[in-house]
C-alpha positions in Angstrom: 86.1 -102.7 104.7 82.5 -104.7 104.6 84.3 -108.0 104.9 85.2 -106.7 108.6 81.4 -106.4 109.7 80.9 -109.1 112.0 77.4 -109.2 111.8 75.4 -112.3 110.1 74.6 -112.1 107.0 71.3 -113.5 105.3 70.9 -116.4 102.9 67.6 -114.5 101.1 68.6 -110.5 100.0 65.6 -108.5 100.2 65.0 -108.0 96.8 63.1 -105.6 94.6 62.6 -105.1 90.9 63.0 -102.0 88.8 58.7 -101.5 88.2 58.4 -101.8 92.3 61.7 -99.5 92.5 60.4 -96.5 90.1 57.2 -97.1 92.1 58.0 -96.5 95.2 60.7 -93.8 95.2 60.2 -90.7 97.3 62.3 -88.2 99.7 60.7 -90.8 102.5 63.6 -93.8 100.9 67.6 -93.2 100.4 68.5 -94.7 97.3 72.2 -95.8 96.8 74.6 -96.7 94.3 77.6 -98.8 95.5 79.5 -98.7 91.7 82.9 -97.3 91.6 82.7 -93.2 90.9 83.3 -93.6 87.0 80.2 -95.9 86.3 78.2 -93.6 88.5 79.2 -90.6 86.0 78.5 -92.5 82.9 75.2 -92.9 83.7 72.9 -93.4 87.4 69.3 -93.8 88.2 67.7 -90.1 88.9 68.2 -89.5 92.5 70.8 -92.1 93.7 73.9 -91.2 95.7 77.3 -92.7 95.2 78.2 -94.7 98.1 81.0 -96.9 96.4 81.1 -100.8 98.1 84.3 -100.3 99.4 83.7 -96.8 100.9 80.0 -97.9 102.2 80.7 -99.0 106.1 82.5 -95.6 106.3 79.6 -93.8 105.4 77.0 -96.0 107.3 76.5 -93.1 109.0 75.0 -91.0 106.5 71.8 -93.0 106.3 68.7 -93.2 108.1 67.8 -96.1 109.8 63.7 -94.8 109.7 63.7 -95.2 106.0 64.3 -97.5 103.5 67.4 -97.8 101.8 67.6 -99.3 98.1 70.5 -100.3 96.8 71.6 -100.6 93.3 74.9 -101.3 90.9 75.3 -102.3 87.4 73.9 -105.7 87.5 72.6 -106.8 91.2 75.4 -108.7 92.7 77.5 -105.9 94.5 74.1 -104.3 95.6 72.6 -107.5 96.9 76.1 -108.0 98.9 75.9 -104.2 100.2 72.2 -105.2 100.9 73.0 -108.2 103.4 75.7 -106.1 104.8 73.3 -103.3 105.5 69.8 -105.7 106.7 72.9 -106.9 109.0 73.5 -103.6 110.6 69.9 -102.9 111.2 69.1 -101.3 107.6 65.4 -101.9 106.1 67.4 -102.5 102.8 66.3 -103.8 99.2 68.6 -104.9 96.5 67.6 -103.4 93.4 67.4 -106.7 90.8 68.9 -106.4 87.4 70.6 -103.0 88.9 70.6 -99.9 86.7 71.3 -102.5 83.2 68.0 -103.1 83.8 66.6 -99.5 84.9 68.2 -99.0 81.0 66.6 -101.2 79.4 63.5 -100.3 80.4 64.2 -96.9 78.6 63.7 -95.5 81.4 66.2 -91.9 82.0 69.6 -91.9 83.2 71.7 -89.0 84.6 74.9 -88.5 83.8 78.1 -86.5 85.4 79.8 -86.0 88.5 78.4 -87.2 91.4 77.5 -84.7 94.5 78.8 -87.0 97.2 81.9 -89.4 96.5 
């Protein structure tokens, strides 16, 4: 599990809000969403791949460390924790703030259904 990553972790998350996150996503960033699968289907920002929190140092693997990685959940506080846990393991990572409540609010879309990678 995370917890078991004996790497520092930082007292500032690298942070970015939802304007800077629908601004700057391209095939060039991975853009991840550590929620448990049945949030995911319910509704996700376009694009982001289920990487559940507790499954994430499994998959580690999976991402590219020459791109960004953004990271996003319902609110901000399991990304930001994913975040640190990535930035420790050599990630360029950003914690998406306000997570997709706030990608929602914006009335900006959501998918919905099941996601292609559990």
């Amino acid at each position: 599990m995370w917890k078991d990553v004996k790497a520092p972790m930082s007292n500032r998350t690298p942070e970015i809000d939802i304007e800077q996150l629908a601004a700057t996503l391209s095939d060039e960033a991975a853009l991840i969403d550590v929620r448990e699968a049945s949030e995911y289907v319910a509704g996700h920002v376009p694009g982001a791949v289920l990487m559940p929190m507790g499954r994430l140092t499994a998959r580690l693997g999976e991402l590219d460390k020459t791109r960004p990685v953004y990271v996003v959940c319902a609110s901000g506080n399991r990304s930001a924790a994913m975040t640190d846990l990535l930035v420790a393991c050599g990630y360029e990572a950003y914690s998406v703030a306000g997570g997709t409540t706030a990608w929602a609010r914006s009335e900006r879309p959501l998918e919905t259904g099941s996601p292609a990678n559990r």
